[in-house]
C-alpha positions as CSV (number, residue, x, y, z in Angstrom):
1,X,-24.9,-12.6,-54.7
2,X,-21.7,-11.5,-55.3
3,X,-20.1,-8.5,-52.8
4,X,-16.9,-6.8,-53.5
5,X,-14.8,-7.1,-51.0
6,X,-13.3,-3.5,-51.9
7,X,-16.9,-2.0,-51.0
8,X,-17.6,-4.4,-47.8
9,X,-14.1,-3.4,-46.8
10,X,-15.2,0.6,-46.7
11,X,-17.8,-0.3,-45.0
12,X,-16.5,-1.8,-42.0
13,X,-13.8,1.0,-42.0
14,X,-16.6,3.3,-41.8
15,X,-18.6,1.5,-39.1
16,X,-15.5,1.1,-37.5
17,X,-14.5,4.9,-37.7
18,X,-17.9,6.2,-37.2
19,X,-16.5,8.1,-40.0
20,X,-16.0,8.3,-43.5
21,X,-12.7,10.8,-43.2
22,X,-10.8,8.5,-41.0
23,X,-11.7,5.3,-43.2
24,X,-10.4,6.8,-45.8
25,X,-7.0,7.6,-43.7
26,X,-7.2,4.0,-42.4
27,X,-7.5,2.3,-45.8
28,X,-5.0,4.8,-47.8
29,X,-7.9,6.1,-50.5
30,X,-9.7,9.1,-50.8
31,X,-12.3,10.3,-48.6
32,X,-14.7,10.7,-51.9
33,X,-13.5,6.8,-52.9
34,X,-14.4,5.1,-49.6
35,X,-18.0,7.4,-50.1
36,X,-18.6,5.5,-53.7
37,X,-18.1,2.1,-52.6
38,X,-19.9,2.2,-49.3
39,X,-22.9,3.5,-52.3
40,X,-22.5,0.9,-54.3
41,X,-22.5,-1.3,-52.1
42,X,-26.0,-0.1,-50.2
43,X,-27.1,-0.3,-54.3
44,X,-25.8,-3.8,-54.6
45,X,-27.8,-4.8,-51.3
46,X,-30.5,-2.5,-52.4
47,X,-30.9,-1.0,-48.6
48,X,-29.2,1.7,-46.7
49,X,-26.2,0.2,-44.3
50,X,-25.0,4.2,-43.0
51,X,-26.7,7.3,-42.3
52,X,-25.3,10.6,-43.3
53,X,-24.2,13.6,-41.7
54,X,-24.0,11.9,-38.3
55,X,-22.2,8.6,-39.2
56,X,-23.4,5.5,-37.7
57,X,-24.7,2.2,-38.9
58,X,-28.8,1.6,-39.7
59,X,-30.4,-1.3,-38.0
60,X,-29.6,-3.3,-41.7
61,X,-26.2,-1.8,-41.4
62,X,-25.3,-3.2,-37.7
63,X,-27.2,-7.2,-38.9
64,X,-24.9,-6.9,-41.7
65,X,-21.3,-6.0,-39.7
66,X,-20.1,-8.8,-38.2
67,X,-21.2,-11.4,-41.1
68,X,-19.5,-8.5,-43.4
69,X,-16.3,-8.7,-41.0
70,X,-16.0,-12.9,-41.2
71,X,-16.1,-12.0,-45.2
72,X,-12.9,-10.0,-45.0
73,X,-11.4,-12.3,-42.2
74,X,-12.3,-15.4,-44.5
75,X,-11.1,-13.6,-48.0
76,X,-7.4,-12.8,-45.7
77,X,-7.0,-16.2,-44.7
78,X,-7.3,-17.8,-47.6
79,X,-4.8,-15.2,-49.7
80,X,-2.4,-15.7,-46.9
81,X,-2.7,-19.4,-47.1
82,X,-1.1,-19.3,-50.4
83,X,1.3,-16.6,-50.7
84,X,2.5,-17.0,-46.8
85,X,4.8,-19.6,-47.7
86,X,8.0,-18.5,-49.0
87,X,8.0,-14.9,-48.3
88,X,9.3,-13.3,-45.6
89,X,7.9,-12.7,-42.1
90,X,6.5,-9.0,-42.1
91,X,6.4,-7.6,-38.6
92,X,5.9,-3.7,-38.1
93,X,6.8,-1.9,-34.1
94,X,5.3,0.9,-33.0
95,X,5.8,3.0,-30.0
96,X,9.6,4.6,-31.5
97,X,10.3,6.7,-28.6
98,X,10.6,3.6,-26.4
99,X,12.6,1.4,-29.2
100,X,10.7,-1.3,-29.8
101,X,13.4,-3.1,-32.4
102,X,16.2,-3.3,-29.4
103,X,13.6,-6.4,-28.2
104,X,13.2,-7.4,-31.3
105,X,16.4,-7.9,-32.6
106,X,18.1,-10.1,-30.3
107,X,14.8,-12.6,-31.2
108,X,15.9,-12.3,-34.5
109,X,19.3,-12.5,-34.5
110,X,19.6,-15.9,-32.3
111,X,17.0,-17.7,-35.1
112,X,18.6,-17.6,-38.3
113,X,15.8,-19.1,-40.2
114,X,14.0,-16.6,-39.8
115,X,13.6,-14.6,-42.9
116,X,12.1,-11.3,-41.4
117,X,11.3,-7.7,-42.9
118,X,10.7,-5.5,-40.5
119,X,8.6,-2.3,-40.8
120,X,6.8,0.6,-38.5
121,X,3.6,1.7,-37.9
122,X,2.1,5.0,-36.5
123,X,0.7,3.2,-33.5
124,X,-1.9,0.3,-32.2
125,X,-4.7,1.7,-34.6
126,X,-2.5,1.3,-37.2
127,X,-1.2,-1.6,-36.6
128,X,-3.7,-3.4,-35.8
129,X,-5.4,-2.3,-39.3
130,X,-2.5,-3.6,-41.2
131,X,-2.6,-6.7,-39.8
132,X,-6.3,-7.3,-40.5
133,X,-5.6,-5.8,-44.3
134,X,-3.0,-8.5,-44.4
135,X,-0.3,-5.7,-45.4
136,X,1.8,-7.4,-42.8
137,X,1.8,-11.0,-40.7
138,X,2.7,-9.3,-37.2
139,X,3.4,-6.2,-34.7
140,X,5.6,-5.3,-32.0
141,X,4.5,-2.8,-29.2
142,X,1.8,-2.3,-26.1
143,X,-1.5,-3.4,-26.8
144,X,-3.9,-2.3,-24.8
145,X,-8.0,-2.8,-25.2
146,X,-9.8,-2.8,-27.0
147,X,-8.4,-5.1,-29.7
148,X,-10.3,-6.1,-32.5
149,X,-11.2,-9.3,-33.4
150,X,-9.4,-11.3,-35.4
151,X,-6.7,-10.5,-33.5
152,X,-4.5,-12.1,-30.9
153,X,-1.5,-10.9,-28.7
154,X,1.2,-12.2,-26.4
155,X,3.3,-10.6,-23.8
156,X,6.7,-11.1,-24.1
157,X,8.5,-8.5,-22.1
158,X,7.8,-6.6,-18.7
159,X,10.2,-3.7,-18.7
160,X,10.8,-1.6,-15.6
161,X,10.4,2.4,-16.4
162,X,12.6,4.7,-14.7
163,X,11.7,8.6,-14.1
164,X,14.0,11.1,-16.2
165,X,14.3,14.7,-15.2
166,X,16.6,17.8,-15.6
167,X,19.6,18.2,-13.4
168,X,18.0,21.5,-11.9
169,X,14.3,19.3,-10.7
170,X,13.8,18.8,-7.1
171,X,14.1,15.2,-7.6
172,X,17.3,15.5,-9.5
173,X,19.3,14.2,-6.2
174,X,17.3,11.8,-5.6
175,X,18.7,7.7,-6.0
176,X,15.4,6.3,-6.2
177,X,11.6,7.2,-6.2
178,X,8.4,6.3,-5.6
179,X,5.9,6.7,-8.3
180,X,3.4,8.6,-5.5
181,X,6.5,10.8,-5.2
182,X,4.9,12.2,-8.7
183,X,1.9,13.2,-7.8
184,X,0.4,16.7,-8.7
185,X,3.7,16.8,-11.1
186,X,3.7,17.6,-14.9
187,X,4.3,14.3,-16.5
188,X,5.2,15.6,-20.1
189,X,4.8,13.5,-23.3
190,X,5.5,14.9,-27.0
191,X,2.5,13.1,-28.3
192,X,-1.3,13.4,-28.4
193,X,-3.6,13.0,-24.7
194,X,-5.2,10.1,-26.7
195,X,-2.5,7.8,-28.0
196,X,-0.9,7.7,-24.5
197,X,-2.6,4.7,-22.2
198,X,0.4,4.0,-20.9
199,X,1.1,7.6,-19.7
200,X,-3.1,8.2,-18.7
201,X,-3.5,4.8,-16.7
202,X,0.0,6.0,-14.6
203,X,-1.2,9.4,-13.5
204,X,-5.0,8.4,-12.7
205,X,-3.1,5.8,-10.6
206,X,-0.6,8.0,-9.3
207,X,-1.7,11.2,-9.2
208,X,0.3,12.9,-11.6
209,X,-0.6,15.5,-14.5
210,X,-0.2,14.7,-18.1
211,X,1.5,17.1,-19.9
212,X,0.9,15.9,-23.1
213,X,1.3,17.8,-26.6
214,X,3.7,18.7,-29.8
215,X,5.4,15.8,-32.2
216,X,7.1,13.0,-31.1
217,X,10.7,13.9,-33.1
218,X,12.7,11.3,-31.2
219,X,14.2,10.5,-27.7
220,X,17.4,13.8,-27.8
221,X,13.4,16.3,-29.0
222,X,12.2,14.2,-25.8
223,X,15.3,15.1,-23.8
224,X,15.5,18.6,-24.9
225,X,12.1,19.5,-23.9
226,X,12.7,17.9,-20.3
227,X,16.2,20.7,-20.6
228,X,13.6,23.6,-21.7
229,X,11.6,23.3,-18.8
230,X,13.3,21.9,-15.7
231,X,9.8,21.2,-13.9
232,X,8.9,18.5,-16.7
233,X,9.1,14.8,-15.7
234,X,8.4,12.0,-18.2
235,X,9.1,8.1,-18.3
236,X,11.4,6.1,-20.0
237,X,12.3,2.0,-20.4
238,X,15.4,1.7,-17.5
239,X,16.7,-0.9,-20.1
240,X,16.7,1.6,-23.4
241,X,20.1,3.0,-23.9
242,X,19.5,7.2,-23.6
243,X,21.7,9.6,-25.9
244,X,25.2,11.2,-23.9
245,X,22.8,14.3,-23.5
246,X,24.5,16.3,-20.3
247,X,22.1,17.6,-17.7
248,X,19.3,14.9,-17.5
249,X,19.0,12.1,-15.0
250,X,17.6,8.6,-15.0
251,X,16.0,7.9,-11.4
252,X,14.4,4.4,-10.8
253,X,10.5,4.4,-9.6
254,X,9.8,1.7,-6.6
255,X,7.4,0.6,-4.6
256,X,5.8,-0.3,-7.0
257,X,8.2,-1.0,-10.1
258,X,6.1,0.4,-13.4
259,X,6.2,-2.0,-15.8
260,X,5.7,-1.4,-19.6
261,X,4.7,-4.3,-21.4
262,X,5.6,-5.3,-24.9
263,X,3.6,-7.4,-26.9
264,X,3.7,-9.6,-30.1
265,X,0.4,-9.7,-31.9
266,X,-0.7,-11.5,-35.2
267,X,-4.0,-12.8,-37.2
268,X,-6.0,-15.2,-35.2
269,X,-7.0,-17.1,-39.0
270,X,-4.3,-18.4,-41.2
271,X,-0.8,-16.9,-39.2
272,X,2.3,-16.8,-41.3
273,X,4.1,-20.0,-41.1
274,X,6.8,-18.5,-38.8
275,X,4.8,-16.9,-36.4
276,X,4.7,-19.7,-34.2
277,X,9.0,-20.1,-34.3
278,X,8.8,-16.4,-33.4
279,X,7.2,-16.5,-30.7
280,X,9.4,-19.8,-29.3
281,X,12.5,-16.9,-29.8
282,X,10.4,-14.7,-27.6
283,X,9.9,-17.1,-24.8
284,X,13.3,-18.7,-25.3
285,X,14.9,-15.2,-25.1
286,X,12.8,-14.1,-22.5
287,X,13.5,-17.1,-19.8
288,X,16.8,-16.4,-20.1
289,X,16.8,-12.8,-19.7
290,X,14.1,-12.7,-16.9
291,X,11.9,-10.5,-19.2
292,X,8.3,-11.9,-18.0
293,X,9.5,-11.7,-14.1
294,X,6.2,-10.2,-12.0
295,X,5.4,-9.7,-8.6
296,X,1.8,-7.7,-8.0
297,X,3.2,-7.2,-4.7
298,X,6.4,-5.4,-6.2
299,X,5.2,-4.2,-9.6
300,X,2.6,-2.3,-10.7
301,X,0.8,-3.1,-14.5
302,X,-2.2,-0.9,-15.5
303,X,-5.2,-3.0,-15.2
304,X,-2.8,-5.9,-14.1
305,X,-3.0,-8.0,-17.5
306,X,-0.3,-10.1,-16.2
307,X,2.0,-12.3,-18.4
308,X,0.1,-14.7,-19.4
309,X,-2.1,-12.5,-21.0
């Protein structure tokens, strides 16, 4: 028999989504498209693979996932093996507020043959969707679980975060600070609860509130909103450059050091051809510059994934 890929594709999307709505986001097609494939499919196969209403896979549905998944995986890799040579090395960040390209870039810039276009996504989910679509041959930012298979990752920078606050806070006078020093505090982030691990794994381990909530405009929104209410604390990379925006302070957190850490990630089957050169830059780059440096007696890492992870 002879699937189309464009139906099987929906289908996983769905299973994947436990919902046909955010398939149809995922895959850039209408909700009423992603509906008719997954149907013609389950006609093609001549069984049922969802139920309705509430989404979830049948019991012929679940047996056929995974073998449905290899299908893709398999039909990726072998497009990739023949149009990855000779184009350039796609690579999407996420995670803008914390500028993921200022890492990047030095890579980049010390290996000329490099031939890289570089993109953004809305976040991990996104990413990591791209990547198995085959829309692009890598990503920049935190991953966190769970990733999906098919996928691989590498840390290749552990950056310290420093506290920022308003010049009228408490802690404002402060030269350094423990992250315990923030409990029961509002830690604010202009972003939704659920796209914030980061943020979540530091107050359940610290004790501090997320204040989470509104768009994420940009670091000087970020800063303003710390200006508009004095009491807000967030986080910030020490090593990211702020904006000259008067009246906010950068305090350093110790014992223990929070450290962020940013990862390269790419297709497990048929890589582009430069992946592996990029990720010689990154560990070239990051000897020199001390990026992977980690002491679990010193630093702190949510769920401790460690470098070599």
């Amino acid at each position: 028999m002879d699937l189309d890929l464009g139906q099987v594709r929906a289908f996983v999307a769905v299973a994947d989504h436990l919902h046909f709505g955010r398939a149809a986001e995922e895959l850039s097609i209408s909700q009423q498209a992603v509906s008719k494939r997954v149907a013609r499919l389950e006609a093609a196969l001549g069984v049922a693979l969802l139920t309705r209403g509430n989404v979830e896979p049948t019991e012929a549905g679940r047996r056929f996932l995974e073998p449905a998944r290899e299908a893709l995986r398999a039909a990726e890799a072998a497009a990739g093996a023949v149009h990855a040579a000779g184009r350039p090395l796609r690579i999407d960040v996420w995670g803008h507020l914390y500028g993921p390209s200022r890492t990047v870039a030095p890579v980049i810039d010390a290996r000329p043959e490099l031939d890289v276009e570089l993109g953004m996504s809305r976040d991990l989910p996104a990413a990591a969707a791209a990547l198995l679509r085959g829309d692009i041959d890598a990503a920049f930012g935190r991953v966190h679980p769970p990733l999906p298979d098919g996928l691989t990752h590498r840390v290749v920078r552990l950056e310290p975060v420093d506290v920022l606050v308003a010049d009228g806070h408490p802690l404002a006078a402060a030269s350094g600070v423990r992250p315990s020093d923030l409990a029961g505090r509002d830690l604010w982030f202009p972003a939704a609860a659920g796209r914030l691990d980061f943020i979540s794994r530091f107050c359940d381990e610290f004790g501090a509130r997320a204040a989470s909530g509104g768009a994420n405009l940009g670091v000087e929104h970020l800063l303003a909103g710390l200006l508009a209410e004095p009491g807000r604390i967030t986080l910030f990379p020490a090593d990211a450059r702020l904006p000259g925006v008067p009246g906010v302070r950068a305090i350093p957190l110790a014992d223990p050091v929070p450290l962020y850490a940013w990862s390269l990630m790419w297709p497990r089957q048929a890589p582009h051809p430069m992946i592996p050169a990029l990720v010689r830059g990154f560990a070239e780059h990051g000897r020199r510059h001390r990026w992977l440096e980690y002491d679990p007696a010193r630093d702190w890492l949510p769920g401790e994934p460690g470098p070599a992870d």
